[in-house]
N, C-alpha and C positions, 0 to 999 in steps of 0.2 A: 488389824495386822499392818505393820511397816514395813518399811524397807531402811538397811542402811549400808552406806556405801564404806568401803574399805578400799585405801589407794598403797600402794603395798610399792616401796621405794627409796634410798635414803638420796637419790639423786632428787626425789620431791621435798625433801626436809632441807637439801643444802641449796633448794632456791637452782637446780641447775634449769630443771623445768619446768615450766608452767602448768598446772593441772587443771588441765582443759576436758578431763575425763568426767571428773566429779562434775563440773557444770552442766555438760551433756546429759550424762546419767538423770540429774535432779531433772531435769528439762524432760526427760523421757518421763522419770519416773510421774511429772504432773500429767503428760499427758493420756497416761493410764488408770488416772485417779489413786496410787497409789502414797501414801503418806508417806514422808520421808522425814526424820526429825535430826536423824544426825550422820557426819561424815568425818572418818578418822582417814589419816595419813601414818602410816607408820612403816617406819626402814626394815632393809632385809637384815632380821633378826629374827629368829625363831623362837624365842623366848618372847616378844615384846607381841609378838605377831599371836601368839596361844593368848595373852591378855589383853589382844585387842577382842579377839574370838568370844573371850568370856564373859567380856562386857556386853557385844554387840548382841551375843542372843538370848541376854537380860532382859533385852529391850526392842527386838527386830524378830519376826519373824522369817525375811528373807535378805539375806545380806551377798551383796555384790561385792566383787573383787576386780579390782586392775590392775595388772601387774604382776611380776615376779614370775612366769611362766616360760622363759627363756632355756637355753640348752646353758649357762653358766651357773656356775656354783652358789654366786650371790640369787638365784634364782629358785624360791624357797616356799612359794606359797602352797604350790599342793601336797608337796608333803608335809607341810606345817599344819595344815586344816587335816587332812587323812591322820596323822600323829596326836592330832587334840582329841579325835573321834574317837583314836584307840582303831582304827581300820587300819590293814595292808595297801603299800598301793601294788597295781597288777601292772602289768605292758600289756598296751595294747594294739594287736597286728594290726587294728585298724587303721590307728595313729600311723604305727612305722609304715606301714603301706602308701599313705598319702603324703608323711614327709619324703618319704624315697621317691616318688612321683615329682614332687614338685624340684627336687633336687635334682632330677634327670633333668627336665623341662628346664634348665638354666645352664645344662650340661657338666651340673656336677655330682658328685657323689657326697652321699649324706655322710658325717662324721659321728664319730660313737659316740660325743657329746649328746649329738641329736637325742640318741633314744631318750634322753633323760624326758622328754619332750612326752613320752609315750607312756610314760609312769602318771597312772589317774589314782583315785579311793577305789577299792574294790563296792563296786554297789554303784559308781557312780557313770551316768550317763556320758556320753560324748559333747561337746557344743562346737559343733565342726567351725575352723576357721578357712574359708575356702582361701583368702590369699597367702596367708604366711603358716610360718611351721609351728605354732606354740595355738595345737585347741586348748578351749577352757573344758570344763563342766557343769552340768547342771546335777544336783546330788539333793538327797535330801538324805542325811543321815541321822535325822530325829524327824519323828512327823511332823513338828512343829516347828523345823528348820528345813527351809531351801537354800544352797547354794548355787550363784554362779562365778565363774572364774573366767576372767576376760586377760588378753596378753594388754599390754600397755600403749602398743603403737595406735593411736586415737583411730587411723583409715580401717584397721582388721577388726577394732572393738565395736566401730559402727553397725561395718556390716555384719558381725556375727549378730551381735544386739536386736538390728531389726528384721533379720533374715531367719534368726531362731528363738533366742531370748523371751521377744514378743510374742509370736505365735506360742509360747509355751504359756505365759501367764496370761495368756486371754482363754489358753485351754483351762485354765485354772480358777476362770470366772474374773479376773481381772478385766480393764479396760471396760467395765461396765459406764465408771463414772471417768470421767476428766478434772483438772483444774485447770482452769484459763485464767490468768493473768493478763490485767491491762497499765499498762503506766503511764501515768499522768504527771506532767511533766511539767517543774514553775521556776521563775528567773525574776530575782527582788526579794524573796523572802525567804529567812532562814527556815533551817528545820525545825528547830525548837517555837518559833512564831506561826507559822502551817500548823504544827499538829493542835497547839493551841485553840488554832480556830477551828478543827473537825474533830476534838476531841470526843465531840459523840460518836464519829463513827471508827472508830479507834476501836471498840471493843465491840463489832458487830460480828457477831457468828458465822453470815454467810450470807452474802460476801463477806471477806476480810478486808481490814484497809492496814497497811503498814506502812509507816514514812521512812525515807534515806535520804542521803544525800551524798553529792560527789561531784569534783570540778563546775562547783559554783554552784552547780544547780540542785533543785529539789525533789524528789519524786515522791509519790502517791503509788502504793502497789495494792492493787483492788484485783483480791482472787475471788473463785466462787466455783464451788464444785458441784456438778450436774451430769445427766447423761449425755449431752452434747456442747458442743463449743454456742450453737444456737440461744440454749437453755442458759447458759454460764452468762452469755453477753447480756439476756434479759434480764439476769439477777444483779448483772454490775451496772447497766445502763441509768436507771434511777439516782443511783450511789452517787455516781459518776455525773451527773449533772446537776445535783446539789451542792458537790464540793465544787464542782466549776462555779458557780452560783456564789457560793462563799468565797474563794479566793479570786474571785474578778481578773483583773489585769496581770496576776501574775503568775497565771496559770497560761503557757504559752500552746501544749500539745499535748499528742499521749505518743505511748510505743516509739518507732524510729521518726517521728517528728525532731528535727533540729531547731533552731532560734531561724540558720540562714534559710531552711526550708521552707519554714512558715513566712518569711520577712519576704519569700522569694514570692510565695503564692499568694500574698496581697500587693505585689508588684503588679506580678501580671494580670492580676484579675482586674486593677486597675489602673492597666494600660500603660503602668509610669515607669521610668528609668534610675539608676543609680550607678553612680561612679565614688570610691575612696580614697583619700588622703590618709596615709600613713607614717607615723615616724614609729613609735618605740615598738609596735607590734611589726614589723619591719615584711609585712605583706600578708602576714594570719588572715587578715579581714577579708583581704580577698579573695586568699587559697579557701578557708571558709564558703563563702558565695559560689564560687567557680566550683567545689566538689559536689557541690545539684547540678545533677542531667538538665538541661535546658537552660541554666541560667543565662546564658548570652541573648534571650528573650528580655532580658531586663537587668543585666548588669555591663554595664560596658567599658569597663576598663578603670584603673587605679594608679595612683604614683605612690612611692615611698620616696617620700621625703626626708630622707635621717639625717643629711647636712641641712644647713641653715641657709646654702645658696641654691638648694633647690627648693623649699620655700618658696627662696623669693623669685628665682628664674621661671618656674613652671606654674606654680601655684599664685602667684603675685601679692603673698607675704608681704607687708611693707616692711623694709629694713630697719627704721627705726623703731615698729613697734617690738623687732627681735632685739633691738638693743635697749630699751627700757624695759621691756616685761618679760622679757626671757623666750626661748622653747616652746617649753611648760609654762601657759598663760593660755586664762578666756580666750584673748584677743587674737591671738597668732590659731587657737583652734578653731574659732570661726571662721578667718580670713585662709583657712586650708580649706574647709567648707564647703566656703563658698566659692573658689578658687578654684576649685576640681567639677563642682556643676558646671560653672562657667565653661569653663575650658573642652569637658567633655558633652556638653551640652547635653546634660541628664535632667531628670526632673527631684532628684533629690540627690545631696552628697553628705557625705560621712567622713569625718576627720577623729584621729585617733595621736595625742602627743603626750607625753609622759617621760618619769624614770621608772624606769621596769629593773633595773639594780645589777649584783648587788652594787654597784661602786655609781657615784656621782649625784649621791643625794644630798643636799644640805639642811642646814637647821628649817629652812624658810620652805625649802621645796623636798620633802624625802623624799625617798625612794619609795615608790608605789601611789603617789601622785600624777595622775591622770587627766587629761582634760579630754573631752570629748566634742566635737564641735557636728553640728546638724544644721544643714542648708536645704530650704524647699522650694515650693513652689512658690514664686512672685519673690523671689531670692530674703526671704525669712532665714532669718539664723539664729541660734542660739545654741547657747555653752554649756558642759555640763561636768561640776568638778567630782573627784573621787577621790578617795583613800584607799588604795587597796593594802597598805600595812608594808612595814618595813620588815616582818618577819617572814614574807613569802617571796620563793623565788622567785627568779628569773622569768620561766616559760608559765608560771601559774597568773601571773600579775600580766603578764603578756594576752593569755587565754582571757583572762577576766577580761581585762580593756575590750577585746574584738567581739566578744561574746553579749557585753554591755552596752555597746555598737549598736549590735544588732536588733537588743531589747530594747532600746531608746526608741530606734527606726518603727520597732513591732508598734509599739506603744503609740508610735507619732500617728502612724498608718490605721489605727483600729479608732482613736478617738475625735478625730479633725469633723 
């Protein structure tokens, strides 16, 4: 038995809002072990709305709804579902009872729209929303179909979800099993190059491994369904440290592990400091570091450098090597480097100089030409050139540089 989600909306179809519902739902529905294989979106249409219906309980035994529940006329879901079923719908006093309550309680008077609020399937259950005026239902109007119907506001969908929702399909023998997902997480290797190298476990039954990828980076999503999260973690833990095993250095973390997180926690565990130079990332690098709780433990301060006379005034860039080798040059990244250690008396510095685009790339230097400059300890430096490609923006080649930074720094920090 599945589940599948139905998001019922054409304000979700024109991109007005983001659907933060379906996500939630999937997230709920792993962690009651229930299987979920698909999720449709479809606008207020009563016709599109009965063939979304006919597909879904082709293939779903219990199919969710969000949306369309509202006292306006574009607002069409439950009598689109009670109309597909060939059911009446009823009013019910209970409904109008509790929207006229809550309408007091804000000192107003319910309007005759409202009732529309109050029309459910005749046969079908209440799914009380304690804060707003649009309950769902819970219905089953084939025994081998459950519906629920949730309103669209994400805060009233929660709580009906786990206030009632829940408690009804755990009465129904759900929530026996869970699925726990973990994410492993790499910086350096594409996607296509990763899966390559764990293509065995690519096709493991249980746990699962699935690869993605997204702003630069790679992930690894290792599920595994069990009676507890306990049991789940002991089936993916093995998994899980053989792929670490295989992908070496460029497997940085799992879950909400970041580049600056991890870069922060071999700072402090070994005692050392860090201060950055930045030009084309014009402070990423540091607003990066600074959004870890604690980092002033180990990060102490940066310059953006975007002119060429703060180079040389702050940093001590020498001016002739910006007038031979340009900006964008080895030599002016390490002399930022080192320049920013110096100056902040850290134990390692970070330089970031580049064209991040689109405008001011040349034949010799494009656009998405990076240099990365790394200063350590006993004032060691060294350069480090990129292409990040002339076809990506602005803030993506921006992201890459500070992100690339920070993988450099992991990388210095874990192998010395």
């Amino acid at each position: 038995m599945s589940a599948e989600i139905i998001c019922v909306g054409t304000e979700l179809l024109l991109g007005d809002i983001l659907n933060g519902n379906a996500q939630y739902l999937a997230q709920q529905l792993a962690q009651l072990g229930i299987p979920h294989y698909h999720q449709t979106v479809v606008g207020d249409n009563p016709e599109r709305i009965k063939q979304v219906i006919e597909i879904a309980i082709s293939r779903a035994k219990i199919l969710i709804f969000t949306g369309g529940l509202g006292p306006t006329p574009d607002d069409l879901t439950c009598e689109t579902i009670a109309d597909f079923f060939g059911v009446p719908l009823v009013e019910s006093p209970e409904i109008i009872e509790d929207i006229s309550q809550k309408f007091a309680q804000r000192g107003r008077v319910m309007t005759p729209s409202n009732r529309k609020q109050a029309l459910i399937p005749q046969g079908a259950d209440i799914l009380p929303n304690p804060t707003g005026t649009a309950p769902g239902i819970i219905w089953q109007p084939r025994p081998d179909v459950t519906i629920f119907t949730f309103p669209g506001v994400p805060s009233e969908m929660h709580r009906m979800w786990e206030e009632t929702a829940v408690p009804f399909l755990k009465s129904q023998g759900w929530g026996q099993e869970i699925i726990y997902s973990c994410s492993l997480k790499f910086w350096g290797i594409g996607e296509s190059a990763l899966a390559e190298k764990v293509t065995a476990y690519l096709n493991l039954p249980n746990p699962t491994v699935a690869p993605y990828a997204g702003k630069g980076e790679v992930r690894l999503r290792v599920s595994a369904k069990a009676p507890s999260e306990a049991a789940a973690e002991a089936l993916i833990l093995p998994v899980e440290k053989q792929i670490k095993d295989i992908a070496g250095l460029d497997f940085y973390g799992v879950n909400n592990d970041t580049l600056a997180s991890v870069v922060g926690g071999l700072l402090r565990a070994s005692g050392e400091t860090l201060s950055v130079a930045e030009s084309c990332t014009g402070g990423l690098l540091g607003q990066m570091l600074t959004e870890i709780s604690g980092s002033s433990d180990y990060f102490w301060g940066g310059v953006i450098s975007y002119d060429n006379s703060v180079k040389v005034g702050l940093l001590g860039v020498k001016a002739e090597d910006l007038d031979q080798w340009g900006a964008v040059s080895d030599t002016v990244a390490e002399q930022m480097a080192l320049g920013v250690k110096t100056r902040l008396s850290t134990t390692w510095g970070l330089s970031i100089t580049g064209i991040a685009g689109p405008n001011g790339g040349t034949e010799t230097k494009p656009v998405g030409l990076v240099y990365i400059g790394l200063a350590g300890p006993n004032d060691e430096v060294k350069s480090f050139k990129y292409q990040f490609g002339t076809m990506r923006d602005r803030s993506f080649i921006r992201l890459l540089s500070a992100s690339t930074a920070l993988d450099l720094l992991r990388r210095r920090l874990l192998t010395r």
